[in-house]
KEBAMI-962525 format. One record per residue (C-alpha): residue number from 1; x, y, z; residue in one letter. Coordinates in steps of 0.2 Angstrom, whole numbers, plus 5000, padded with zeros to 4 digits. Example, Ala and Ser with C-alpha at 12.3 -4.5 7.8 and 13.67 -1.06 7.14 Angstrom:
REM KEBAMI-962525
(kolmi 1 (5062 4978 5039) 'a')
(kolmi 2 (5068 4995 5036) 's')
This chain:
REM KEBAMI-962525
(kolmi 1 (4933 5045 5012) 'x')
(kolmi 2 (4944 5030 5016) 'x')
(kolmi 3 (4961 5033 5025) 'x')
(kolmi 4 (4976 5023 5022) 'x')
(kolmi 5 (4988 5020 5032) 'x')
(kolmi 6 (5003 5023 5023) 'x')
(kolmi 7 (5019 5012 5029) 'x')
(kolmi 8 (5008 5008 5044) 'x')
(kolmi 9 (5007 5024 5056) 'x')
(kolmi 10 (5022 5029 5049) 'x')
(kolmi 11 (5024 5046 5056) 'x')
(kolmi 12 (5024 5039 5074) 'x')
(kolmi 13 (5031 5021 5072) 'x')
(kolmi 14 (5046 5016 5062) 'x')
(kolmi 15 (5038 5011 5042) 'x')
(kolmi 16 (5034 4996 5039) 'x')
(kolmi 17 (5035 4986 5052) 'x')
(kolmi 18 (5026 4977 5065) 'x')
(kolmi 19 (5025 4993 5076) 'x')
(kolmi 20 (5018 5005 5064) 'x')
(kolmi 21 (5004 4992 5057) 'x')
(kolmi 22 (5001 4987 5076) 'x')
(kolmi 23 (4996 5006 5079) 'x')
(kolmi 24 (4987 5010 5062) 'x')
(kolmi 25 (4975 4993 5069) 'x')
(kolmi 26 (4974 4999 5086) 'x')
(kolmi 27 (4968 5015 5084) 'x')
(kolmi 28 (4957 5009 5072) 'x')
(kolmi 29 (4961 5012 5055) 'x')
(kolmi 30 (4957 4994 5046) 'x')
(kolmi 31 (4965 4997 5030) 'x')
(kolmi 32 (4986 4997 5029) 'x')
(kolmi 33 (4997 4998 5015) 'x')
(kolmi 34 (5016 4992 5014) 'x')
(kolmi 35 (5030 4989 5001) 'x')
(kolmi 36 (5035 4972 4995) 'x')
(kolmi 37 (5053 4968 4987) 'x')
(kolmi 38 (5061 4953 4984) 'x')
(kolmi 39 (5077 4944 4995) 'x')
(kolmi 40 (5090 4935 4984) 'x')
(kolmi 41 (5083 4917 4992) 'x')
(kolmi 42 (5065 4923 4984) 'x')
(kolmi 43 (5058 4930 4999) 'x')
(kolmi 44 (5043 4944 4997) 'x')
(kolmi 45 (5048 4956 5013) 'x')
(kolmi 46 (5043 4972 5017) 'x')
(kolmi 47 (5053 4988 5013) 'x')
(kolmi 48 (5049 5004 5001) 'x')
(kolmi 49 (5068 5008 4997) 'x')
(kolmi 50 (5079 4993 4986) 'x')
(kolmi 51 (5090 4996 4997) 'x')
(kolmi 52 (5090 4992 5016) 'x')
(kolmi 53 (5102 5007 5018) 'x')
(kolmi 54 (5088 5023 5024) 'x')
(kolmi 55 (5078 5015 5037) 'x')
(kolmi 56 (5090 5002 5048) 'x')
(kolmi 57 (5110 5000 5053) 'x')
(kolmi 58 (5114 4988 5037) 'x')
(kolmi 59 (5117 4991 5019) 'x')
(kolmi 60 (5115 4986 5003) 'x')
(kolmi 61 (5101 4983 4989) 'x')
(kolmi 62 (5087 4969 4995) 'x')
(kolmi 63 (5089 4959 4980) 'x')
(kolmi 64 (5106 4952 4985) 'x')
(kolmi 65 (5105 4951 5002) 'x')
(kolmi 66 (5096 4935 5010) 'x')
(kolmi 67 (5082 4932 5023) 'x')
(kolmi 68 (5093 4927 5032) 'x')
(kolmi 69 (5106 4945 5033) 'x')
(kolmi 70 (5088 4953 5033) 'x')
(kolmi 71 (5082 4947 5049) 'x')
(kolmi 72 (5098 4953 5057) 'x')
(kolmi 73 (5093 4972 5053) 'x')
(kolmi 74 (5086 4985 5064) 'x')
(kolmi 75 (5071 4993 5055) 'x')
(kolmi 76 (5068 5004 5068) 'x')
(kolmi 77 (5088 5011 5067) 'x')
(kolmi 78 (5085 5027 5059) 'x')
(kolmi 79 (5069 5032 5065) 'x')
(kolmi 80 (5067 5052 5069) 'x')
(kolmi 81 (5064 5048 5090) 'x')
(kolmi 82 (5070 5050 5106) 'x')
(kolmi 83 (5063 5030 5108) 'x')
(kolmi 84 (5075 5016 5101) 'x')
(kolmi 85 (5066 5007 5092) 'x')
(kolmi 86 (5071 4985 5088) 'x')
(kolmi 87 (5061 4981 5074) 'x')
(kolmi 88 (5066 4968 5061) 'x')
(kolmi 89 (5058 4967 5044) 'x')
(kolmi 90 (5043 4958 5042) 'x')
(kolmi 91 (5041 4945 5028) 'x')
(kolmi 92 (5024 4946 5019) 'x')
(kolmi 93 (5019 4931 5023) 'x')
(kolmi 94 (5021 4936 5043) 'x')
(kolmi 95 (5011 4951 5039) 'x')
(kolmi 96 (4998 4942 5031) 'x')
(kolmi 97 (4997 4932 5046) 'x')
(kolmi 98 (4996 4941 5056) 'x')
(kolmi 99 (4985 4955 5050) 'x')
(kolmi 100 (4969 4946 5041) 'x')
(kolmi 101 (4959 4944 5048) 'x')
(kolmi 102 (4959 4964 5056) 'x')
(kolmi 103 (4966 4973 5044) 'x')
(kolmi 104 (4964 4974 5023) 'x')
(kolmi 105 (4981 4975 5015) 'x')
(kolmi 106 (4986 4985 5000) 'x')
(kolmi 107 (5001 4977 4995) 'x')
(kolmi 108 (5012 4988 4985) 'x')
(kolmi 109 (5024 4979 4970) 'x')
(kolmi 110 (5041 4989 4971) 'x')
(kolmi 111 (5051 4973 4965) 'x')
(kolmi 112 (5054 4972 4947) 'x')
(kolmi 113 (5057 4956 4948) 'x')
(kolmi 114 (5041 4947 4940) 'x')
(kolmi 115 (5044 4930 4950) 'x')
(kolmi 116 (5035 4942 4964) 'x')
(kolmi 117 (5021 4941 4956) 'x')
(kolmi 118 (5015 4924 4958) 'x')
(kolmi 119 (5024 4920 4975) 'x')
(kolmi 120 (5010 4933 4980) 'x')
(kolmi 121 (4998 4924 4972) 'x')
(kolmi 122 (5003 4908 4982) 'x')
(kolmi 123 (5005 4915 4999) 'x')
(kolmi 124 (4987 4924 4996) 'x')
(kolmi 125 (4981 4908 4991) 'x')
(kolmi 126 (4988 4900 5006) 'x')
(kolmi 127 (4980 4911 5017) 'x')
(kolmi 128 (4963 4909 5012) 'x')
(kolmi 129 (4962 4928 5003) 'x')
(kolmi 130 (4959 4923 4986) 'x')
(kolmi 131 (4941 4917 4980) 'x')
(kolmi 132 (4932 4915 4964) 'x')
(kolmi 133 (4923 4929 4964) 'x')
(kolmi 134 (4927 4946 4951) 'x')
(kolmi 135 (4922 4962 4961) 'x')
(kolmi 136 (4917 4975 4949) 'x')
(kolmi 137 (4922 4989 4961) 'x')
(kolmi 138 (4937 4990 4973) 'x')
(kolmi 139 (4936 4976 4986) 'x')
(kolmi 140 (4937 4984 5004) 'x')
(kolmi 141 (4932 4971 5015) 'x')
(kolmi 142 (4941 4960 5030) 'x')
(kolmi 143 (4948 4949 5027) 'x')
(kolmi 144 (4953 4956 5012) 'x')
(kolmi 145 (4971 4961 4999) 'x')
(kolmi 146 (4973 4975 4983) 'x')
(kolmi 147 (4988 4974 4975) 'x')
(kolmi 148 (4994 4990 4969) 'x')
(kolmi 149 (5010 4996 4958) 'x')
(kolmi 150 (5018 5011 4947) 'x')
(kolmi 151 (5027 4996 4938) 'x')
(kolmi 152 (5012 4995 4924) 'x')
(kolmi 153 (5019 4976 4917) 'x')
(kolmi 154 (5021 4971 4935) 'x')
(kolmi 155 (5005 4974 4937) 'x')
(kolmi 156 (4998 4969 4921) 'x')
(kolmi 157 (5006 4951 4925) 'x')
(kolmi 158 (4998 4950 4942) 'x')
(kolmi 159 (4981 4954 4935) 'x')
(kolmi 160 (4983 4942 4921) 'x')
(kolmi 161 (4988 4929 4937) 'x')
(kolmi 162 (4977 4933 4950) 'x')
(kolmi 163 (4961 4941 4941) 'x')
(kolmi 164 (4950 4939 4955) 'x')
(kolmi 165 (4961 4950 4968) 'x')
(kolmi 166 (4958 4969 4969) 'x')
(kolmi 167 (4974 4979 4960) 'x')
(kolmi 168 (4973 4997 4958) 'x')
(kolmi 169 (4987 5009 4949) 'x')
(kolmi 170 (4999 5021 4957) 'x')
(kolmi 171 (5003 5035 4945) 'x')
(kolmi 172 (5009 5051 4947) 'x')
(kolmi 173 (4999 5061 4936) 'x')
(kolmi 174 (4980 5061 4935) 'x')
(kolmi 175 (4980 5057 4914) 'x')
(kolmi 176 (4962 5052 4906) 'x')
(kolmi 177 (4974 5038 4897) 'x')
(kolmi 178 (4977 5031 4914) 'x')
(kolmi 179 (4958 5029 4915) 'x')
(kolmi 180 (4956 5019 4898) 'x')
(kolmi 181 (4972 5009 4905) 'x')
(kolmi 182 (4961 5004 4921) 'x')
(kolmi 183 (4948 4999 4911) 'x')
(kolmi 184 (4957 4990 4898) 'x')
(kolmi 185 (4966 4978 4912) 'x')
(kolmi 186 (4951 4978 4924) 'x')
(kolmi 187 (4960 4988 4937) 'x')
(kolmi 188 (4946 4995 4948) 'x')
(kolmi 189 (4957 5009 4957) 'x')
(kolmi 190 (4969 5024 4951) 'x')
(kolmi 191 (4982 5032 4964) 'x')
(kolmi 192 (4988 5047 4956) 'x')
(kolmi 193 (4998 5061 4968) 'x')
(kolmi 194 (4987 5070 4979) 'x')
(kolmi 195 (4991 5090 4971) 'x')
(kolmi 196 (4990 5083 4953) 'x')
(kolmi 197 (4971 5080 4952) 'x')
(kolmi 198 (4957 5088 4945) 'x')
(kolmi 199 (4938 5087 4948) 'x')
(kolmi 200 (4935 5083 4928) 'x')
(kolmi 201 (4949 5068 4931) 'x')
(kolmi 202 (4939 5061 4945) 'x')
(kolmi 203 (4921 5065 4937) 'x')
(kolmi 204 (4928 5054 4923) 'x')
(kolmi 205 (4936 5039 4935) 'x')
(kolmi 206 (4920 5038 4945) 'x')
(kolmi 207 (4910 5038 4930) 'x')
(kolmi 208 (4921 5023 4926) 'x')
(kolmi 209 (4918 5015 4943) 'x')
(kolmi 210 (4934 5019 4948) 'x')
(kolmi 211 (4940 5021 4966) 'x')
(kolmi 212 (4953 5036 4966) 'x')
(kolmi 213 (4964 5036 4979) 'x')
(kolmi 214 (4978 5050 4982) 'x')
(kolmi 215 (4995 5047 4989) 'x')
(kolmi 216 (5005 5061 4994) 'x')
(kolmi 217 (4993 5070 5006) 'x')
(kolmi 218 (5005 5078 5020) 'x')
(kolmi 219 (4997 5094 5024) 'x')
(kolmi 220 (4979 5098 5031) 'x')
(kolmi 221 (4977 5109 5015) 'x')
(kolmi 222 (4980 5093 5004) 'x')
(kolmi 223 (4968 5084 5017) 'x')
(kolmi 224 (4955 5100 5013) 'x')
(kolmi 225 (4958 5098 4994) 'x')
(kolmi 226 (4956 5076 4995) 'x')
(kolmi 227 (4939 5080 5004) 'x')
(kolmi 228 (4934 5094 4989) 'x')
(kolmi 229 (4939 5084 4975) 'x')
(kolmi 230 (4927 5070 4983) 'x')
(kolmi 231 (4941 5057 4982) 'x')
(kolmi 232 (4936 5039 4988) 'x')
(kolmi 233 (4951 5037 4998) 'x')
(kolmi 234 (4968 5046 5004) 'x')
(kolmi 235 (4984 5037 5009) 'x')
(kolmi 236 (4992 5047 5025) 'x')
(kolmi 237 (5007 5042 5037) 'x')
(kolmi 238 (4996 5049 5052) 'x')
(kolmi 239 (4980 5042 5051) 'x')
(kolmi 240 (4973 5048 5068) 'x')
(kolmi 241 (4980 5065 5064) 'x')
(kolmi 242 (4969 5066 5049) 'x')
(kolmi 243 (4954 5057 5054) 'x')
(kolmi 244 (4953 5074 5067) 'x')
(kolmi 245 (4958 5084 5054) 'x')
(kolmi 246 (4942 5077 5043) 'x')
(kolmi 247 (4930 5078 5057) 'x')
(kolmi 248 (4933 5094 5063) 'x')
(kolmi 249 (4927 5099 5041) 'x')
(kolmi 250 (4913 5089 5044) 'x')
(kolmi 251 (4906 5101 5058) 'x')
């Protein structure tokens, strides 16, 4: 079972930013995932919230605000430690720099804004991470990208733009319909919350080829249940926390 880190190491490091991916790499967990939203100049940076408000010292929703009043921000502001943390928020395209070559990125689409969509594709192209080759399962290699989304028309557009990346769909229910979406739009991963799966849903989604990922998973119970239900990959905010957890139920 693949972990994720969620936001980075996002339980010890301020989320996503340079810090918390820096650690999930370091202690050796390859596979990161961050949030994407778009600046008012067209900017894709990376921050869960659409606002700026939660995690630094400024306010106000991403979409009006500029790269430019986004670099002044402290991403680290509001982070639950007795370290002080200067962080700014990192652009995409200085993650993707920075990070391909040792890491493969699962780029979550929170903007609804469907100019995103192939500014992505561009800076993917750019960077050498998009080839002409159509996987048939999910895609984990390094260098490597999935782009994933609860926005269903977001990611419906950046399949239709960028068929030969990896794109998965977050959902919060496990549904059989949400298989049958999958494979009508060729997404070749599902994302549902963690306590919201059954056995007969993944059955059916590896059946379907399907890599079932679970967000969500807090807990060592949910870690326990993840590891029962045979789940391809879980998405955690402490990733050394639960790779102990997982081995000690592999003795």
């Amino acid at each position: 079972m693949k972990i994720i880190a969620h936001r980075g190491a996002s339980a010890l490091r301020p989320e996503n930013t340079i810090a918390s991916f820096d650690l999930a790499i370091e202690s050796g967990f390859k596979l990161i995932e961050l949030d994407v939203h778009l600046t008012s100049d067209n900017i894709p940076v990376i921050m869960h919230d659409e606002t700026v408000d939660r995690t630094t010292n400024g306010t106000g929703n991403i979409n009006s605000l500029s790269l430019k009043d986004i670099k002044k921000l402290n991403a680290g502001y509001n982070f639950d430690s007795q370290i002080k943390y200067l962080e700014n928020i990192p652009t995409l395209s200085e993650i993707i720099s920075r990070y391909k070559n040792s890491s493969h990125i699962f780029i979550e689409i929170k903007s609804r804004d469907k100019k995103i969509i192939p500014i992505i594709k561009d800076l993917l192209v750019k960077n050498k991470l998009y080839n002409d080759k159509i996987f048939e399962t999910l895609y984990l290699g390094i260098p490597g990208v999935s782009i994933i989304s609860f926005d269903i028309n977001q990611l419906i557009l950046s399949k239709s733009i960028s068929p030969h990346i990896n794109h998965g769909y977050l959902v919060k229910i496990a549904s059989e319909n949400d298989i049958e979406i999958c494979k009508k739009y060729g997404f070749l991963g599902i994302f549902p919350y963690i306590n919201n799966i059954s056995k007969k849903f993944v059955d059916h989604a590896r059946s379907n080829k399907l890599f079932i990922g679970a967000w969500g998973v807090m807990s060592e119970d949910e870690v326990i249940l993840a590891k029962q239900l045979g789940l391809s990959g879980i998405t955690v905010d402490n990733p050394s926390e639960v790779n102990t957890q997982l081995k000690r139920l592999e003795k």
